[in-house]
C-alpha positions in Angstrom: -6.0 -3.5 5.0 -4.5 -2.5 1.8 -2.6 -5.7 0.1 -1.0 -4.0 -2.6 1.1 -1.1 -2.3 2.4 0.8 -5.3 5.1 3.6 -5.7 5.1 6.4 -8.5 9.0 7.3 -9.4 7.9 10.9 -8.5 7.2 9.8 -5.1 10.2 8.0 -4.6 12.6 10.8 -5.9 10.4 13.2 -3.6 11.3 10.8 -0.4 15.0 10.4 -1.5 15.7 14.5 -0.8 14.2 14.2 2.3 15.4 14.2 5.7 15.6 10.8 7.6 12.9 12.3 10.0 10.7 13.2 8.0 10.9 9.4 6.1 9.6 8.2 9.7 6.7 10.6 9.9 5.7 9.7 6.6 6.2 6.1 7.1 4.2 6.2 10.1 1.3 7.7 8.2 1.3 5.7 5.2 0.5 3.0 7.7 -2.1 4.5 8.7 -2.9 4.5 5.2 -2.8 1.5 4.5 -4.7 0.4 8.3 -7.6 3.2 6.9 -7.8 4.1 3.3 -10.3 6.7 3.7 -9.0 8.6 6.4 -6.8 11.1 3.4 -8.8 14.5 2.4 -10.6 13.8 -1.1 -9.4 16.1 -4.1 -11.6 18.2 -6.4 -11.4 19.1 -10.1 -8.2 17.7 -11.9 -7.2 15.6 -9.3 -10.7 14.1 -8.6 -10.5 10.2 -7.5 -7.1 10.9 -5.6 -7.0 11.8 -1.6 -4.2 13.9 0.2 -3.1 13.5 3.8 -0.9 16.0 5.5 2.8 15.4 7.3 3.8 18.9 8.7 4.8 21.0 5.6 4.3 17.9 2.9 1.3 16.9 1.3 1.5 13.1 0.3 -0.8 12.4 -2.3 -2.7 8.4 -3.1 -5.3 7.0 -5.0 -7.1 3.7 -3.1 -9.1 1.4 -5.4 -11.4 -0.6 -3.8 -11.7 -3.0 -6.0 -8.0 -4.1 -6.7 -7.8 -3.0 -2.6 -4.5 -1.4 -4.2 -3.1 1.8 -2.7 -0.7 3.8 -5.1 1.2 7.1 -3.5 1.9 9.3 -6.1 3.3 12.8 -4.8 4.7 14.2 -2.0 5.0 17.9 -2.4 5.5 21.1 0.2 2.6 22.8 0.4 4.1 26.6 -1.1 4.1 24.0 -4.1 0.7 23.4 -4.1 
């Protein structure tokens, strides 16, 4: 279990436009998140260390560190933005 959770103002802005179901599908998976750090797909290249996770046409982006057992969202993007 993730103890400390951490909001970019990117993501926050992001989940303001959207629609109020959408904000329950993507509150249901960031607990899922926060139940399983790991379960996100790991990024490559620039964006090496961070993990992604899919909710229908959105890509949510976090970074997890283990040893602060910290989870920090930092995007939420549609994917033709990718």
């Amino acid at each position: 279990m993730v103890r400390e959770i951490t909001r970019s103002p990117n993501f926050i802005k992001q989940i303001e436009k959207l629609d109020n179901s959408y904000v329950l599908h993507i509150q249901k998976l960031i607990q899922k998140i926060i139940e399983n750090p790991e379960i996100g797909k790991p990024m490559r290249f620039g964006r090496k260390g961070t993990r992604e996770v899919y909710v229908s046409q959105f890509r949510l982006s976090y970074f997890y560190d283990k040893t602060k057992d910290a989870l920090f969202l930092l995007d939420l993007y549609h994917k033709d933005k990718q």
